[in-house]
N, C-alpha and C positions, 0 to 999 in steps of 0.2 A: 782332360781330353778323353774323349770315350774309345775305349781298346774294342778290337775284333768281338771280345767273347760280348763287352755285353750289346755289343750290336746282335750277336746270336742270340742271346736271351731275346730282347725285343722282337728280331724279327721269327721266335718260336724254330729255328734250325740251327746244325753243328757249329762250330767257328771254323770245320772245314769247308762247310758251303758258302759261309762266309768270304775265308779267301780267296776261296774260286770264286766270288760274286764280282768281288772287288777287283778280279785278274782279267774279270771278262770272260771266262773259260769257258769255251762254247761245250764245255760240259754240263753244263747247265743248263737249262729251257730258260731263254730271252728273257720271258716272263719273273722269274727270279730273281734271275741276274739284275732284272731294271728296277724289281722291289727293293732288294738287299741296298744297291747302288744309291734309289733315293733316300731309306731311311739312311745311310750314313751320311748323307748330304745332309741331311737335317740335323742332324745329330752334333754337325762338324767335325766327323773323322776326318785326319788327316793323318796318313801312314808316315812310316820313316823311310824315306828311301835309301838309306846306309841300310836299314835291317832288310829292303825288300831286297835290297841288291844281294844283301850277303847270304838268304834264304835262296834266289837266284842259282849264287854261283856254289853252295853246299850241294842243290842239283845235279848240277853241270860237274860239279869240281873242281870249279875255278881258283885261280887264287889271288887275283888283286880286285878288292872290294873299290868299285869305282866312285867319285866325289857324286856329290848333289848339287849338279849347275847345268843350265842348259844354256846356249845366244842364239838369239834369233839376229843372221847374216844378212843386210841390206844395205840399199846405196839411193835411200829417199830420202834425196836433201831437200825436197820440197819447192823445189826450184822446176820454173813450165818446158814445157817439151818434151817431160819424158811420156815415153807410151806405154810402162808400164805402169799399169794400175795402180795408183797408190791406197783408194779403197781396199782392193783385192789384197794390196799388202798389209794394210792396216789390220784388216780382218781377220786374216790368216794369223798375225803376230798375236792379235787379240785371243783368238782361239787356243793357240799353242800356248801362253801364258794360264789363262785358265786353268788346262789340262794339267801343266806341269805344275801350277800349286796345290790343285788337288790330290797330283800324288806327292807331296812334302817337297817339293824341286825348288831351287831358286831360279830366275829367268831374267836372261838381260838381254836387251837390243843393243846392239854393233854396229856403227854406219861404216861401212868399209873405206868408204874415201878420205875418211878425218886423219888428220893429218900426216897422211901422205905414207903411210907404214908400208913396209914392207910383208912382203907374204910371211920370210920367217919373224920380224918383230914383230907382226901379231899373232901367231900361233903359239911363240910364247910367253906373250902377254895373257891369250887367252887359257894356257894351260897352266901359269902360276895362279891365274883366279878362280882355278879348280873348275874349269868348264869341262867335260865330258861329251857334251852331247852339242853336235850344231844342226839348227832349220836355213836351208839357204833359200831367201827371198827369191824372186822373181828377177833376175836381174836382165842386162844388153845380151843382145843375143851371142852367143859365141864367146861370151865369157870364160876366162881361165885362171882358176884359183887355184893357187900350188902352196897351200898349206900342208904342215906337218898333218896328213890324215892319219898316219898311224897313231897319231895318239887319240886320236875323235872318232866318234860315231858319226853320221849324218846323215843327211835326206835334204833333196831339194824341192822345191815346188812347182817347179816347171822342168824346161827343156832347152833353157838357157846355158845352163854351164856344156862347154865344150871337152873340158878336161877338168878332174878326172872323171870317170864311169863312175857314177853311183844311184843309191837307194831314189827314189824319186814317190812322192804321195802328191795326184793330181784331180784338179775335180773332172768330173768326167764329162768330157766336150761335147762326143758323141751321142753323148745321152741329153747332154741341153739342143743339139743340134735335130735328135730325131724329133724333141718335143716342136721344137719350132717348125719344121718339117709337117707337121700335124697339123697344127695351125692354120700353115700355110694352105692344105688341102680341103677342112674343114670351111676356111671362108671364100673358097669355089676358087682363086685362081690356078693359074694354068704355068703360065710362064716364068717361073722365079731365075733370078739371077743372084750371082755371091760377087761380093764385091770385099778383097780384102785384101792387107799388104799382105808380101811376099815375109816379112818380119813376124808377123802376127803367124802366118802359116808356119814358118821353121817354130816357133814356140811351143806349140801345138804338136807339134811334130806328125804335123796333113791330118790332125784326127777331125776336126770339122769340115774341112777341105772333102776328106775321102769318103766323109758320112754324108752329106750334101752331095754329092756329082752319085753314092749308091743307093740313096733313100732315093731321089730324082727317077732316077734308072729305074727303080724296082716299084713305081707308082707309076699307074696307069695314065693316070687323070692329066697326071704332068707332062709336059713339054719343054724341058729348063732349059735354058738357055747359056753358051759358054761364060765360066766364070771369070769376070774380069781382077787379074792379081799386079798389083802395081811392086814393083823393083824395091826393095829395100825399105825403105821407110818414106817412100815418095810417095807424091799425093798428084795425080795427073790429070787436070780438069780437059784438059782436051781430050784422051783417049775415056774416058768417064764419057764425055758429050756425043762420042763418037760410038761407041760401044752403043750408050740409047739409042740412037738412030741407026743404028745395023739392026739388032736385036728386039729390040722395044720390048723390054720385059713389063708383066705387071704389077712383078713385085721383086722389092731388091732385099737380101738377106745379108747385112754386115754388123762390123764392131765398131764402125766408124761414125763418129757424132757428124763430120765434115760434111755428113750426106744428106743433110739437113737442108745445109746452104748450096751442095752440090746441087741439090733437087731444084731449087728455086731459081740458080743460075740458066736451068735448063726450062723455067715455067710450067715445072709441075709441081703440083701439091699432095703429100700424103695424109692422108688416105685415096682422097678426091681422084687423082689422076693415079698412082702410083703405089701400090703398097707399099710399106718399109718396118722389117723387123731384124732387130738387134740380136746377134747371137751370145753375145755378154753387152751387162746394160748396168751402169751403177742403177743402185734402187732409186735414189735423190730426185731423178730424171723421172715420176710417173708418165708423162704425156706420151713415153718412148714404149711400142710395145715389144718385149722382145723377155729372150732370157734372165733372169736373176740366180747366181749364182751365191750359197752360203758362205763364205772365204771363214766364218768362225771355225762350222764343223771340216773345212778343210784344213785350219790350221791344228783344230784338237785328234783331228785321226792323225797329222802329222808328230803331233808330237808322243800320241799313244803310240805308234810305230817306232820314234825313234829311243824314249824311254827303253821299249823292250830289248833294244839292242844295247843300248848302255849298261840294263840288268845283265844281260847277256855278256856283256864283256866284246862286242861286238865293235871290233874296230877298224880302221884301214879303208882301203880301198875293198870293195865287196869283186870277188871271182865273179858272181852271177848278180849284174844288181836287177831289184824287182821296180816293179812300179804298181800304185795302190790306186786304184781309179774311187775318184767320191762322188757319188750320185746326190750332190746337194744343191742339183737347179730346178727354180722352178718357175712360170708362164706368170709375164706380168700384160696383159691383156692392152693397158694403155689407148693412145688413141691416133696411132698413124699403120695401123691393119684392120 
């Protein structure tokens, strides 16, 4: 397997720009860092994460050199009804695995609900298997997982868990919300409306809710129209019928596929009568025009974010948690706008 130096040999610099290549270290111009970074892909470096961990805590000072294991935390039994993406989850678990073989890590999946464990029998189930580091899924809103944290590092990918406060790495809503937003002004209408549960909104925690009612606001051209939020995970075809016939938007902006056949029930067709774009959209779906969202690069910044803390010795519940917005959406043009 190829070591640091002769990856420096090859790419003509020190083996210290080397491991700032490989660290990411915005000490370096982009540009390098992404040369250094592909020739060792090519190469097949693969570091040690016992040696990066213990260069880490020599650092810092630390002194318990942490295992090499990460789980990615979920509750996709595959089974219909849930509203949480399982695309989205899929992706994101796909990314963070990735990630964490590239830096030397082992990686497993966890279904939370198998059989029937308790919070401490799996906390210590997961710490005899040397896990270190957890990615918590997407899960019910208002979730509460009372695992042993002092012994994990973690990061969640939403706005699901209720308890406790932690690290969170999310793609960034706001920013699929302005692109759509654009769209919307570019093919001349006027009157957009947002259509979405109150569940999908707590997740989110109001970030496409409060982007939509200020993007609206602070465009001239628009006129929007009050956004319709249905109650928990209800799905309300009366106040949906009734809402068109107050309002008559020209175009409606949601996450919801239902709106499909909502629209038809009401004898309009989109594009024809009604525009209709998707604020997240599985890709699978071309005909749907609306956001696409990368769930891989959110699940590889999530897992580059949580490694760092495992180097770090970073464990517990965090005093100040952050949250990591990921700008990986992008305009699938489709054909109902």
């Amino acid at each position: 397997m190829p070591t640091q130096r002769e990856i420096a040999r090859q790419a003509d610099v020190s083996q210290m720009t080397v491991s700032l290549a490989l660290r990411d270290s915005p000490l370096l111009p982009a540009a390098t860092r992404e040369r250094i970074q592909q020739l060792a892909r090519e190469l097949g470096y693969r570091p040690d994460p016992m040696l990066s961990a213990l260069m880490r805590q020599r650092r810092a000072k630390a002194l318990n050199a942490p295992r090499a294991k990460i789980a990615f935390l979920h509750d996709n039994s595959r089974q219909g009804g849930r509203l949480v993406s399982e695309h989205y989850t899929t992706g994101c678990r796909q990314g963070a695995e990735e990630f964490a073989t590239e830096r030397g890590y082992t990686f497993e999946s966890v279904y939370l609900n198998q059989g029937h464990l308790s919070s401490k029998r799996l906390s210590h189930i997961l710490w005899t298997q040397g896990v270190q580091g957890l990615i918590i899924a997407p899960l019910p809103i208002n979730t509460a997982l009372d695992l042993d944290w002092n012994r994990f590092a973690a990061v969640s990918l939403d706005y699901s868990i209720a308890a406790p406060p932690m690290h969170r790495v999310i793609d960034d809503h706001m920013a699929g919300m302005a692109q759509l937003i654009r769209r919307i002004v570019e093919k001349k209408y006027r009157r957009p409306g947002l259509v979405m549960r109150e569940a999908n909104d707590d997740r989110t925690n109001h970030a496409r809710l409060g982007a939509f009612l200020a993007l609206c606001a602070r465009t001239s051209s628009l006129a929007p129209v009050p956004p319709l939020l249905f109650k928990n995970n209800t799905w309300d075809e009366g106040r949906l019928a009734r809402w068109f016939k107050k309002y008559s938007p020209d175009a409606v902006v949601t996450g919801e596929l239902q709106m499909l056949d909502a629209l038809k029930q009401q004898g309009l067709d989109a594009p024809d009568d009604v525009g209709l774009a998707f604020f997240y959209k599985d890709p699978r779906h071309r005909r749907l025009s609306g956001i696409v969202v990368d769930p891989i690069q959110v699940g590889r910044v999530a897992a580059r974010v949580l490694i760092s803390m495992v180097e770090s010795n970073l464990r517990g519940r965090p005093s100040v948690p952050t949250t990591t917005l990921v700008d990986a959406t992008s305009w699938e043009a489709g054909q109902t706008l």
